[in-house]
C-alpha positions in Angstrom: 87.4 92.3 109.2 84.9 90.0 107.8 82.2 91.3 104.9 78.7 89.6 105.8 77.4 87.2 103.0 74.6 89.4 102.6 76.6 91.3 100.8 78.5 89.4 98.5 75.4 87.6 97.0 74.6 90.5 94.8 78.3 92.1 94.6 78.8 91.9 90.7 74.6 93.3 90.2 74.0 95.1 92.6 75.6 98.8 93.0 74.9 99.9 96.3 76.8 96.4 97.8 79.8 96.8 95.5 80.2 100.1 96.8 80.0 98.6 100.3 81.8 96.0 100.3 84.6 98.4 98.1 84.5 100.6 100.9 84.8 98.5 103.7 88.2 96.7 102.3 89.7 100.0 101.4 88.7 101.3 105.3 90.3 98.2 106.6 93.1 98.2 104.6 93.5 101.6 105.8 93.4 100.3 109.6 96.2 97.8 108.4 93.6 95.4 108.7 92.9 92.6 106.2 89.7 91.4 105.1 87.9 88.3 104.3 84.7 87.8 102.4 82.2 85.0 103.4 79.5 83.7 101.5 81.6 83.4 97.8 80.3 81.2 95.7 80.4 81.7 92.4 84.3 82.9 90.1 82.6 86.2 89.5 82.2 86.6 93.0 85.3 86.1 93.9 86.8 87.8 90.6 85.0 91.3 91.8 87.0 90.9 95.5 90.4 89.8 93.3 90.4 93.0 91.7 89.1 95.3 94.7 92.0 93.7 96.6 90.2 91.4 99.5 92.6 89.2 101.2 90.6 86.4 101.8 87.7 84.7 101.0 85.1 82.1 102.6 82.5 79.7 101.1 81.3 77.2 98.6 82.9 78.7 95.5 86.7 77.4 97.5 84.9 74.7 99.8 81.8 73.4 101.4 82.0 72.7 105.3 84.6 69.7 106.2 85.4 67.3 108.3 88.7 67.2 109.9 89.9 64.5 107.8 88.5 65.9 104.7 90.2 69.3 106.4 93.8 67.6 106.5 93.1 65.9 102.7 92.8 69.4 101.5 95.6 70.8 103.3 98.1 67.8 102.1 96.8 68.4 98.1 97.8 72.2 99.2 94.5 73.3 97.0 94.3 77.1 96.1 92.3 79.6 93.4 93.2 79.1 90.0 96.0 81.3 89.2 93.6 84.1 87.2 91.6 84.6 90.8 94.8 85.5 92.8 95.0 89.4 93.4 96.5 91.3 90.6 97.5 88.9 88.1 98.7 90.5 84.2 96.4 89.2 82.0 95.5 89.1 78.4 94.4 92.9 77.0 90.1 92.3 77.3 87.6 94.5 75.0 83.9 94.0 75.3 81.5 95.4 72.2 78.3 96.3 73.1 76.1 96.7 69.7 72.6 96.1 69.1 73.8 95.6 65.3 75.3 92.1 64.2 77.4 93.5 61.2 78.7 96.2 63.4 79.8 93.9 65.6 81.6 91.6 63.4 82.9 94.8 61.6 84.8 95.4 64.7 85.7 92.0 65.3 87.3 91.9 62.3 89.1 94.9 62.3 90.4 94.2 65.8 91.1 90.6 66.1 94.7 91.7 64.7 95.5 93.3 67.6 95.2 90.5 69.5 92.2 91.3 72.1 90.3 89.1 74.0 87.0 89.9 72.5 83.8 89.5 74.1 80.2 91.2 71.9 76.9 91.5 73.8 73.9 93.3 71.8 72.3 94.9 74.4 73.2 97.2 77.6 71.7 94.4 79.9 74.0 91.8 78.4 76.8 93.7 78.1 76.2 93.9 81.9 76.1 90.4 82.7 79.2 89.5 80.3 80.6 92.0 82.8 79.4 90.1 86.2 80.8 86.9 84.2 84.4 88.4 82.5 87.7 90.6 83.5 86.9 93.6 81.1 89.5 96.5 80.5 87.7 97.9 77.9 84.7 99.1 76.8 83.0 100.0 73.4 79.5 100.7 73.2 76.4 102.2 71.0 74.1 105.0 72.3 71.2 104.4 70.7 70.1 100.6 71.6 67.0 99.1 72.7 66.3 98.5 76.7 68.6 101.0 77.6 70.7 103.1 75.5 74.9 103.1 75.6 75.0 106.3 78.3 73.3 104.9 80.9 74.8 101.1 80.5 78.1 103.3 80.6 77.1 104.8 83.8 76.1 101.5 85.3 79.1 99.6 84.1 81.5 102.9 85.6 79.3 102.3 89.3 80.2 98.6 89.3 83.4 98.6 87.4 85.1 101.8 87.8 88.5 100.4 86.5 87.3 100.0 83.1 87.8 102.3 80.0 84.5 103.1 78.3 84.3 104.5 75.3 81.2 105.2 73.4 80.7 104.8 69.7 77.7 105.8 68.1 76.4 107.4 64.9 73.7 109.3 66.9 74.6 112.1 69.5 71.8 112.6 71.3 74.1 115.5 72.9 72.7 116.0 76.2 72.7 112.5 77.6 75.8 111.8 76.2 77.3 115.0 77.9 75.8 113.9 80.9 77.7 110.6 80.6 81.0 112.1 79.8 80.6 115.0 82.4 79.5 112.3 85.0 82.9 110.3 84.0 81.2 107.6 82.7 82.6 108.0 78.9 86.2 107.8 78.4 86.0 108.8 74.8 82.7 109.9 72.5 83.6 108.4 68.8 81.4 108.8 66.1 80.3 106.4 62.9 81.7 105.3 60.6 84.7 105.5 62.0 88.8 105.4 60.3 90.0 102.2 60.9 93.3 103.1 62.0 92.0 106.1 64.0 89.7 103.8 65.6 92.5 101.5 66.6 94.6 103.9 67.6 92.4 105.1 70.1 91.1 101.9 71.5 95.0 101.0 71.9 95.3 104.5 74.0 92.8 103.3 76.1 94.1 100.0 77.1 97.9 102.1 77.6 95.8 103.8 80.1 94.1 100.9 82.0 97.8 99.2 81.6 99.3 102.6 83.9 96.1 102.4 85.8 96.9 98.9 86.4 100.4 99.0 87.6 99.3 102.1 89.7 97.4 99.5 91.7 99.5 96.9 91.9 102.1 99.7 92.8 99.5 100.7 95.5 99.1 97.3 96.3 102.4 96.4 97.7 102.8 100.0 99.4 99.4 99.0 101.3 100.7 95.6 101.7 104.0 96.4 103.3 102.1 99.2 105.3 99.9 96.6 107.4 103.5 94.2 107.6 104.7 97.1 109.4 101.6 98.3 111.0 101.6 94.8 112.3 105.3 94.5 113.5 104.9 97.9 115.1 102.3 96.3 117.2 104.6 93.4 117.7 106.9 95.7 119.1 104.6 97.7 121.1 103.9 94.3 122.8 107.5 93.1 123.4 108.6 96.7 124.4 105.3 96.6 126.9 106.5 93.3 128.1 109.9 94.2 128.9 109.1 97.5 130.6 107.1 95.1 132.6 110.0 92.9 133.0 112.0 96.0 134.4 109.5 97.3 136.6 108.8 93.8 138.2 112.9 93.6 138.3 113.4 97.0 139.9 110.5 96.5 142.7 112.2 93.0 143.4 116.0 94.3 142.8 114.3 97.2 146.2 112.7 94.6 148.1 116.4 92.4 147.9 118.1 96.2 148.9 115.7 96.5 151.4 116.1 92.9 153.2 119.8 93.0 153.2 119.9 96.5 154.7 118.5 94.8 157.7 120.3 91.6 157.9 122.3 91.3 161.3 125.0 90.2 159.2 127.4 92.1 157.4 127.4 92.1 153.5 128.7 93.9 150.9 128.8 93.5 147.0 131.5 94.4 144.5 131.2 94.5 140.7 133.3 92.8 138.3 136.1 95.3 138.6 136.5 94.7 142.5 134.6 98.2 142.9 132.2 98.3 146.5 128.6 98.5 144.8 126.7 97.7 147.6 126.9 97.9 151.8 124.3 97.1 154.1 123.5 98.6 157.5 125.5 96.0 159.4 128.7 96.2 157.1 128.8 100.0 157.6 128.6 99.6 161.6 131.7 97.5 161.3 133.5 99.6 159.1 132.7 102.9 160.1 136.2 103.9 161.3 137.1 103.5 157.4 135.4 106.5 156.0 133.3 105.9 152.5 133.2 102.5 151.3 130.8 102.5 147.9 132.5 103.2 145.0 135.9 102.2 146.4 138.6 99.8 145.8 137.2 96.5 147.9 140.9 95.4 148.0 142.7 98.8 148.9 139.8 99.9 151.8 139.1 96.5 153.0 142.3 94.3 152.5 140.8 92.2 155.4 138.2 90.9 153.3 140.7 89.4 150.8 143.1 85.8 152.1 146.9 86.7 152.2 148.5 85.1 149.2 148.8 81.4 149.3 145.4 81.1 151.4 141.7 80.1 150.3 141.3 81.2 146.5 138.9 83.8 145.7 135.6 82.2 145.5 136.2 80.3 148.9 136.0 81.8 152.6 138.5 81.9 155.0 138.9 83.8 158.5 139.9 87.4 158.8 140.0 90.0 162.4 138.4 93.3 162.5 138.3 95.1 165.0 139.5 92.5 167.4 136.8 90.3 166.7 136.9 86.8 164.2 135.1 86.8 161.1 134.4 83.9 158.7 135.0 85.8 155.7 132.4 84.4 152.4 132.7 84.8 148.7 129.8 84.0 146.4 129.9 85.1 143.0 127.1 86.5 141.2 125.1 85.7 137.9 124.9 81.6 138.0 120.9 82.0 137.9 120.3 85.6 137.3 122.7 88.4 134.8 123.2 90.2 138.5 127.5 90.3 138.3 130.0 90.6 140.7 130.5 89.1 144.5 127.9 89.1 147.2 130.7 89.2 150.5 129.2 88.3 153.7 130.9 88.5 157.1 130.2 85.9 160.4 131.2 85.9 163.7 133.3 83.2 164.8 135.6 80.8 166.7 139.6 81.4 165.5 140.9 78.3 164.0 143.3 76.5 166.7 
């Protein structure tokens, strides 16, 4: 299933396509159908697809249009995504601080630098949004109160286009009923107030990545189920096919195995077939008028009700033909064996009239 590039142009900005495009890969996925993206041109692009689990994707951001030469260069250099860009990779723990105040933000720098974050600041909601569009973010840590648009409804925005992320909001001023709108809304993780401990605040911050580390491998975990899901969706439809095929096979095999029943039943000349075990499988109409003095012939010994059709010892081996009477009459008795361009097995036995042998 292919998402339109109409789409993807806006993916990481604009809400209503990230929700589309989100939903069509997780209806595919669902079909056990995979999904490519066209139109992706930029890392962020293709970043948002990474972590919403696309299979594929198309465009400028991998390659412009090619000629087959340039087509077969490529393929002989075996180019690919850089390593970060392919599906769920384990990455370095990311926390992005949105504060409108400098010193509050290199007050929280400092503090957790030792904890060895990747550690990206933006000083408005706006920003913090485009560091978003730009960076991987596990974590978030914002103000309420900050000019453009306060920490609740950046929150909000960041939880419609990034719902993996952990937002917490820190902020010295409550403003209770747009913050409770944000947490009942699910857009705030955690509502911390400053100052703040130190410890406590580290404390917490390292809950929340523990979370987006279980949320993580729940995904990954969810990716491999969903993966091995279409794998057998698709074998199942592999075997569909070769179980259609051969039912095929057997009808076209049991029409032609009655039209073969059908043609020797009114052959002139007598034939009979045995199985491997020398039992009578088979007797056409002519073969029973010749033998009908001898009662029943299918399912019998060939060589116990039919010793005629057999050479005395020391004659023709089995395989050949040689001359036998019944009922007064010569026959050219002949012995083909079954299975040298077919799996039919056994012995096709026919019987002619002929002259005795002087």
């Amino acid at each position: 299933m292919k998402i339109d590039r109409a789409f993807i142009v806006d993916i990481v900005t604009d809400i209503d396509d990230a929700a589309l495009s989100k939903t069509i890969i997780s209806m595919a996925h669902n079909l056990g159908i995979k999904v490519v993206a066209e139109g992706v041109e930029t890392e962020a692009q293709c970043d948002f697809l990474r972590r919403n689990m696309c299979d594929l994707i198309q465009g400028y951001f991998f390659s412009p249009p090619m000629s087959p030469p340039d087509i077969a260069d490529l393929l002989r250099e075996k180019r690919c995504l850089p390593i970060h860009l392919l599906r769920i990779q384990r990455q370095k723990r990311t926390l992005l601080l949105v504060d409108d105040e400098q010193n509050i933000v290199a007050s929280l720098k400092r503090l957790l630098r030792r904890d060895e974050y990747q550690i990206y600041t933006a000083n408005s909601g706006q920003e913090g949004l485009d560091l978003l569009a730009q960076h991987k973010v596990d974590v978030i840590v914002s103000d309420q109160r900050m000019p453009g648009m306060i920490g609740a409804d950046f929150l909000r925005a960041a939880r419609q286009l990034y719902p993996d992320t952990i937002r917490i909001m820190l902020s010295g001023y409550t403003e209770l009923q747009s913050v409770t709108d944000a947490v009942n809304e699910g857009a705030i993780y955690k509502f911390l107030t400053k100052p703040w401990e130190d410890d406590l605040l580290r404390g917490h911050i390292a809950d929340a990545f523990r979370l987006k580390e279980i949320s993580d491998e729940n995904e990954r975990l969810n990716l491999e189920v969903r993966t091995a899901n279409h794998e057998l969706a698709t074998a199942n439809r592999k075997m569909e096919e070769l179980l259609r095929q051969k039912l095929q096979q057997i009808s076209r095999d049991e029409i032609s195995l009655s039209i073969a029943r059908e043609l020797l039943q009114f052959l002139p000349l007598p034939v009979i077939g045995m199985d491997d075990d020398g039992m009578i499988a088979f007797v056409n109409g002519a073969a029973e008028q010749l033998f009908k003095r001898g009662g029943a012939l299918l399912g019998n010994e060939a060589s116990r009700v039919l010793p005629a059709l057999f050479p005395p010892a020391g004659a023709a081996a089995h395989g050949g033909s040689h001359q036998t009477s019944i009922e007064g009459a010569c026959y050219t008795v002949a012995v083909y064996p079954m299975g040298a361009n077919s799996a039919s097995r056994g012995s096709l036995i026919t019987l002619s009239r002929c002259e005795p042998d002087a």
